[in-house]
C-alpha positions in Angstrom: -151.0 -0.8 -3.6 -150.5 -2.6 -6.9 -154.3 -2.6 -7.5 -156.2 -2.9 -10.9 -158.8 0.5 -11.1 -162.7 -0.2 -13.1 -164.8 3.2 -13.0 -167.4 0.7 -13.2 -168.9 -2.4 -12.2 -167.2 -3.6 -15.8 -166.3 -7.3 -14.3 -170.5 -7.7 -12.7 -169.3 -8.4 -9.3 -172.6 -6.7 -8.1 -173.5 -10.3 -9.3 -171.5 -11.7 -6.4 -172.4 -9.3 -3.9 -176.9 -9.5 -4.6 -177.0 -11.9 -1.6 -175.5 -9.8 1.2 -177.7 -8.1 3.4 -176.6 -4.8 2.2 -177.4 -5.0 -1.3 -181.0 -5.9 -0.6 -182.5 -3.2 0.5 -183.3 0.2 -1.6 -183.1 0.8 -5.6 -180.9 2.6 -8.0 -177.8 -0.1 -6.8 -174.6 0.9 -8.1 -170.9 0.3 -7.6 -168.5 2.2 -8.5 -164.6 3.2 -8.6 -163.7 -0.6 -8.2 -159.7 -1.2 -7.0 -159.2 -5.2 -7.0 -156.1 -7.2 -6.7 -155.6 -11.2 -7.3 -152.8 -11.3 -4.7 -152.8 -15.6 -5.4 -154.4 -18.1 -7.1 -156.9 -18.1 -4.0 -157.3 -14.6 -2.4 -158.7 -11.3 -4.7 -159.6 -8.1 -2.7 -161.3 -5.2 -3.9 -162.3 -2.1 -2.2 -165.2 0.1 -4.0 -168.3 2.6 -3.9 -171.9 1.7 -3.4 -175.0 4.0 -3.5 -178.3 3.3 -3.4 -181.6 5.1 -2.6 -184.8 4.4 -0.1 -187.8 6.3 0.3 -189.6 7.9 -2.5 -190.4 12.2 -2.9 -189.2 14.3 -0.3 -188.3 11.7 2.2 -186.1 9.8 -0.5 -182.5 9.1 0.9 -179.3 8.4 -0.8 -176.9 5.9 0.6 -173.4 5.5 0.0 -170.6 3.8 1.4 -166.9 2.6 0.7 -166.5 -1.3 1.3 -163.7 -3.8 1.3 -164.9 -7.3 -0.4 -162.6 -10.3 -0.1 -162.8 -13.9 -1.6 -160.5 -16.1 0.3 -160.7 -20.1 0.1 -159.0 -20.0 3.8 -162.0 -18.1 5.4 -164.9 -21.1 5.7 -167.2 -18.3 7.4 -170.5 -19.5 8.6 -173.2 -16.7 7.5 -173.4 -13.7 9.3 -174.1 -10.3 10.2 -172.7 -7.9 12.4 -173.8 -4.4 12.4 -173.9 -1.4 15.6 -176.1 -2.1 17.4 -179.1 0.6 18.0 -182.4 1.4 18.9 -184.9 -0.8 17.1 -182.2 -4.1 17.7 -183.0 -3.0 21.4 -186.6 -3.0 21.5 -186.7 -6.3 19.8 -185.2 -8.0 22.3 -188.3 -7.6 24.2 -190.0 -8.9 21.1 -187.9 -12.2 21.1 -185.2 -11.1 18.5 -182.5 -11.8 20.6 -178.9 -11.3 18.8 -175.7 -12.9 19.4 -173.8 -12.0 22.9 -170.6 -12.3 24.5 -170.4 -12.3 28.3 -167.2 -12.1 28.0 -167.3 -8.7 25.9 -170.2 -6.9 27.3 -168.8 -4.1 25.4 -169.0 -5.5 22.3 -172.2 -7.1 23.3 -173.7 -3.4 23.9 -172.0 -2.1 20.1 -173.1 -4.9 18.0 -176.1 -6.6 16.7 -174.7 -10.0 15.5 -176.7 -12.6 13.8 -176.7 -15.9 11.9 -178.1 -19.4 11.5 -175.3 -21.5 13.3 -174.8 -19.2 16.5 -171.7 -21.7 17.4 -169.7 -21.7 14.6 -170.4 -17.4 14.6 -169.0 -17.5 18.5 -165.9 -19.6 17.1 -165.4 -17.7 14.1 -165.2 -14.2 16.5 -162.1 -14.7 18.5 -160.1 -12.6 21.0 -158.7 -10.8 18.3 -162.0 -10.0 16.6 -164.4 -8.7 19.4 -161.5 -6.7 21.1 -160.6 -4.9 17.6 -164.4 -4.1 16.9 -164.7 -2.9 20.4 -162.2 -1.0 20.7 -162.9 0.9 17.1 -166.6 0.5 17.0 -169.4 1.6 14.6 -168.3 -1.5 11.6 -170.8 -3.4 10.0 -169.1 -7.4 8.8 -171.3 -9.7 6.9 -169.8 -13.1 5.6 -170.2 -16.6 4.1 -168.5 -18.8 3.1 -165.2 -17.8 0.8 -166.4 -14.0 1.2 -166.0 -11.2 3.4 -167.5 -7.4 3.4 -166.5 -5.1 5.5 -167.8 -1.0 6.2 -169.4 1.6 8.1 -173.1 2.3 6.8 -172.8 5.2 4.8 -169.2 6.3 5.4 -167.2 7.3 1.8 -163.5 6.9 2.0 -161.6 9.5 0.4 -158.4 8.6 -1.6 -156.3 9.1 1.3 -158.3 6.9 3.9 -158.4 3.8 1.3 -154.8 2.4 2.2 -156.5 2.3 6.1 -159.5 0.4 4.8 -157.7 -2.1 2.9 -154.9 -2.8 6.2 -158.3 -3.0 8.5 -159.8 -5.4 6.0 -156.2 -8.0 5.5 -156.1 -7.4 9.3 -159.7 -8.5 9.8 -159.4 -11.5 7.1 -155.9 -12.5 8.9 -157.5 -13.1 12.4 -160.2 -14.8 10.7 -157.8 -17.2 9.7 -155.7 -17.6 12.5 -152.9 -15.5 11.5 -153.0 -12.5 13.3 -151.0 -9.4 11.9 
């Protein structure tokens, strides 16, 4: 894949990554087994580890999950957050925390919990391409803003041999972001 390999978070990207939804929660944050690649002046991916743990005792829990990061100058992303949808999202509907939907896609709809600050931009931003790809291969969780992407499936470690599908899904995901579906 031509990638650069860091056993460590040696270049701070955690840095980068503090104000995504996923890195807020729980203690003990660390990344781990970092592949990057510059691939031009104005596109770097990387693919790495995080774990973290909630709960203290015996109901402490350790979470860890593969994600693919990408800073693109092309992408222009309003912020957002699209996780499965479960339970609790459910219930608070009834509460008033409504999420974003697409009549359109009442599967997707029914998978996702989608939210952000500037719901048009958001239902611009998720084309065609987009809901039918997460609906058809659901359980994802996408936050973005800006010039950044994350994408991963809470608590899901890739092995070695399930990294080359990650980073495809994530160029795949960046390039209908962009309007250059591949």
């Amino acid at each position: 894949m031509g990638m650069q390999y860091l056993k460590k978070d040696e270049i701070n990207l955690f840095e980068d990554l503090r104000y995504f939804n996923l890195f807020k929660n729980g203690r003990s944050k660390r990344l781990k087994h970092i592949i990057y690649k510059q691939h031009q002046a104005d596109l770097k991916t990387y693919i790495f580890d995080y774990k973290y743990s909630t709960g203290s005792g015996d109901s402490s829990k350790t979470h860890k999950q593969t994600v693919f990061y990408i800073e693109s100058k092309a992408l222009n992303l309003p912020e957002f957050y699209m996780k499965p949808e479960n339970f609790f999202h459910r219930i608070g509907k009834f509460f008033g925390k409504e999420d974003i939907n697409f009549e359109s896609h009442p599967e997707f709809s029914a998978q996702y919990y989608l939210k952000g600050h500037d719901e048009e931009a958001i239902r611009d931003m998720m084309n065609e391409d987009l809901l039918y790809c997460f609906t058809v291969e659901d359980g994802w969780s996408m936050e973005g803003y800006r010039d950044t992407l994350l994408l991963y499936r809470h608590d899901e470690s890739y092995s070695k041999d399930k990294i080359l599908a990650l980073y495809e899904r994530g160029l795949s995901i960046h390039h209908f972001l962009v309007g250059n579906p591949s």
